[in-house]
C-alpha positions as semicolon CSV with decimal commas, in nm:
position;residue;x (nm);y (nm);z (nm)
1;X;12,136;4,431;21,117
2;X;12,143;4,054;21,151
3;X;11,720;4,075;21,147
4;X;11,753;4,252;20,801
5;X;12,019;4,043;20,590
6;X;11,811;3,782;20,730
7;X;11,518;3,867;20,601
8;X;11,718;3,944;20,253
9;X;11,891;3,620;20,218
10;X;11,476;3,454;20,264
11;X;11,372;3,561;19,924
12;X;11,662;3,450;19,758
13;X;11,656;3,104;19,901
14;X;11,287;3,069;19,805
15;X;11,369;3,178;19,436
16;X;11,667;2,913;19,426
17;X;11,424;2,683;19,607
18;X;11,121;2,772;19,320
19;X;11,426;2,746;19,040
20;X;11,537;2,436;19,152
21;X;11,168;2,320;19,164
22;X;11,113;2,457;18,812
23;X;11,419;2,245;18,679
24;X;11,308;1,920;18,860
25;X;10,961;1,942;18,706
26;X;11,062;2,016;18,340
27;X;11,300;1,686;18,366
28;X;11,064;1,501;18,471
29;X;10,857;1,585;18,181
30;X;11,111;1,500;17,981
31;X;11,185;1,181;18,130
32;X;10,851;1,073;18,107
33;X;10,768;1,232;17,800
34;X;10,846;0,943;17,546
35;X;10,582;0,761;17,744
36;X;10,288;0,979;17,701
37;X;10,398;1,234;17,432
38;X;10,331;0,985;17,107
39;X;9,945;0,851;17,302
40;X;10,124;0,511;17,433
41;X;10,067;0,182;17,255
42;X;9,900;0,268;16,917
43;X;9,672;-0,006;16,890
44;X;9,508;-0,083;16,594
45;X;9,139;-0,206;16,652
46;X;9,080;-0,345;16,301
47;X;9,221;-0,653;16,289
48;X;9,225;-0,730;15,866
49;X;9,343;-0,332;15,855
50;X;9,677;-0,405;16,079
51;X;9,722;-0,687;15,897
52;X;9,775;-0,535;15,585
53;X;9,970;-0,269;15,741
54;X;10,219;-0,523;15,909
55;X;10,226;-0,687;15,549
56;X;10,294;-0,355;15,364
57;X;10,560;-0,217;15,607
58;X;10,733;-0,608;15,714
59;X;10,674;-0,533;16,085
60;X;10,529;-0,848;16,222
61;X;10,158;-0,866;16,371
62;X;10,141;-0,844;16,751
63;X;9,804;-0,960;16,837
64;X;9,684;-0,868;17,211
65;X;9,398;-1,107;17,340
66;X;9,281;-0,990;17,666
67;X;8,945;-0,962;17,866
68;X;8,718;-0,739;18,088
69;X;8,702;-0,985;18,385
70;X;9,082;-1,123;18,361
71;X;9,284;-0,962;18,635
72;X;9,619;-0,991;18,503
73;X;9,520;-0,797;18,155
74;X;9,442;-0,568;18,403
75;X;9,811;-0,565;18,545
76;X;9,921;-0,565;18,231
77;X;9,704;-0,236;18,131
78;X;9,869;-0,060;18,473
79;X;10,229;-0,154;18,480
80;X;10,351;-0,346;18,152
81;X;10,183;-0,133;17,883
82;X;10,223;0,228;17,997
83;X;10,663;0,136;18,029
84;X;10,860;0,327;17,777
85;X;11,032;0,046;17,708
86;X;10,756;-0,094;17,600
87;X;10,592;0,160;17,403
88;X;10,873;0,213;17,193
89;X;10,936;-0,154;17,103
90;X;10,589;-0,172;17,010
91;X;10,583;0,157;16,803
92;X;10,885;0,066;16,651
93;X;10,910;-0,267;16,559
94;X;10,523;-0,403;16,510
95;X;10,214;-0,350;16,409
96;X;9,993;-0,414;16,747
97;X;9,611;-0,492;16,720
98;X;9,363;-0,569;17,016
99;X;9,108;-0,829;16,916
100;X;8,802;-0,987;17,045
101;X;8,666;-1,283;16,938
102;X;8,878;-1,535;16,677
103;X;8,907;-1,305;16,356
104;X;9,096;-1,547;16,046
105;X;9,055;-1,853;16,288
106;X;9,384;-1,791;16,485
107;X;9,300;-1,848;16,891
108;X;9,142;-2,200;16,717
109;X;9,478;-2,250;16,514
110;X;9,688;-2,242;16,804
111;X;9,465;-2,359;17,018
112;X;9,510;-2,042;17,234
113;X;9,266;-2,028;17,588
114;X;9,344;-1,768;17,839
115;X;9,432;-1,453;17,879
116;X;9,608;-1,209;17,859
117;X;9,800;-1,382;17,583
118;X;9,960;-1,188;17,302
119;X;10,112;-1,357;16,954
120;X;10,330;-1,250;16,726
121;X;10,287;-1,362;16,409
122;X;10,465;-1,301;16,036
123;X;10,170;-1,119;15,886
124;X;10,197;-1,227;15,474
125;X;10,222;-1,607;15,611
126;X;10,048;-1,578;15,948
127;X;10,314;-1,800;16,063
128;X;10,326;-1,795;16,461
129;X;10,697;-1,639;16,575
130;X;10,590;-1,592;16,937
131;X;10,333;-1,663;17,209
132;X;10,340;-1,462;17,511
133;X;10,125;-1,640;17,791
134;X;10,015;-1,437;18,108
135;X;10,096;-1,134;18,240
136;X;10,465;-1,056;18,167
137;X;10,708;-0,750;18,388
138;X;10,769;-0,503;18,101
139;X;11,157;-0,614;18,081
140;X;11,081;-0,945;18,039
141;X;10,796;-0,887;17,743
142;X;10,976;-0,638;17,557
143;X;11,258;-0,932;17,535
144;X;10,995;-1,195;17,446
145;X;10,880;-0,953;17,157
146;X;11,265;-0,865;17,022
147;X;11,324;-1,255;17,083
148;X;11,005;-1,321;16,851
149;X;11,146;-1,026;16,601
150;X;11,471;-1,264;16,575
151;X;11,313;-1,570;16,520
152;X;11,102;-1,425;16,213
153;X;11,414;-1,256;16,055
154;X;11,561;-1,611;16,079
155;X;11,214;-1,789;15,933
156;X;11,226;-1,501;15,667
157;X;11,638;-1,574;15,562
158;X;11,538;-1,942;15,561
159;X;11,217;-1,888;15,338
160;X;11,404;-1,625;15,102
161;X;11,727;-1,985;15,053
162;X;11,443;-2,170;15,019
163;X;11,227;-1,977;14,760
164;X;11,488;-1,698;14,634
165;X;11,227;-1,532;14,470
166;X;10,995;-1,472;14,771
């Protein structure tokens, strides 16, 4: 007798173990999910084209300057850019473009060298709200973007008592 419920109470442990598996896996999907679901970071590549988006919807223009040899845009590409945290900042709140070169004269502007080195800027003035040098933990660049965000809702309340008709 004890051979048999033995072998009875085997199958039913390996179905609890399989369910419990099961239940695991699909909340990790769902954890994760938000990361992968929407295709990450939806960068623009068009640099005059997510301008006039970031004009049209008043999202500032987060501008991404990075290179093929740089290391750290590398670290950035593996663990700041794939975070949730920062996906959905980025989705959310602006318009992000990758750019090579110096399109509309802004690395020269700012006098920008090195990378990785992302700007925010308030796309119908191109007025610079944030400069994000090096590679950055995904915490602490998702607070340097909403930190930028503030500081061009403040340049845009002082432009509007400035200029009320702006």
């Amino acid at each position: 007798m004890l051979c048999r419920s033995a072998l009875t109470v085997a199958p039913t442990t390996q179905r609890l173990a399989a369910r419990r598996l099961a239940f695991l896996v699909l909340l990790t999907s769902l954890a994760v999910a938000p990361a992968w679901a929407g295709g990450g970071i939806p960068w623009r590549e068009n640099f005059k084209a997510a301008k006039e988006e970031a004009v049209k919807t008043g999202k500032p223009l987060l501008i991404e300057y990075n290179s093929k040899g740089c290391g750290w845009c590398r670290e950035m590409e593996k663990k700041t850019h794939p975070d949730p945290a920062v996906i959905a900042t980025l989705r959310r709140h602006v318009v992000p473009v990758r750019v090579t070169g110096d399109p509309g004269g802004i690395k020269k502007a700012h006098n920008i060298k090195g990378t990785p080195r992302t700007l925010i800027l308030d796309a119908e003035t191109m007025t610079l709200v944030g400069n994000i040098r090096g590679f950055k933990m995904p915490a602490t660049y998702v607070s340097m973007v909403n930190a930028s965000r503030s500081r061009l809702a403040l340049f845009r309340e002082i432009a509007r008592s400035i200029c009320p008709a702006r």
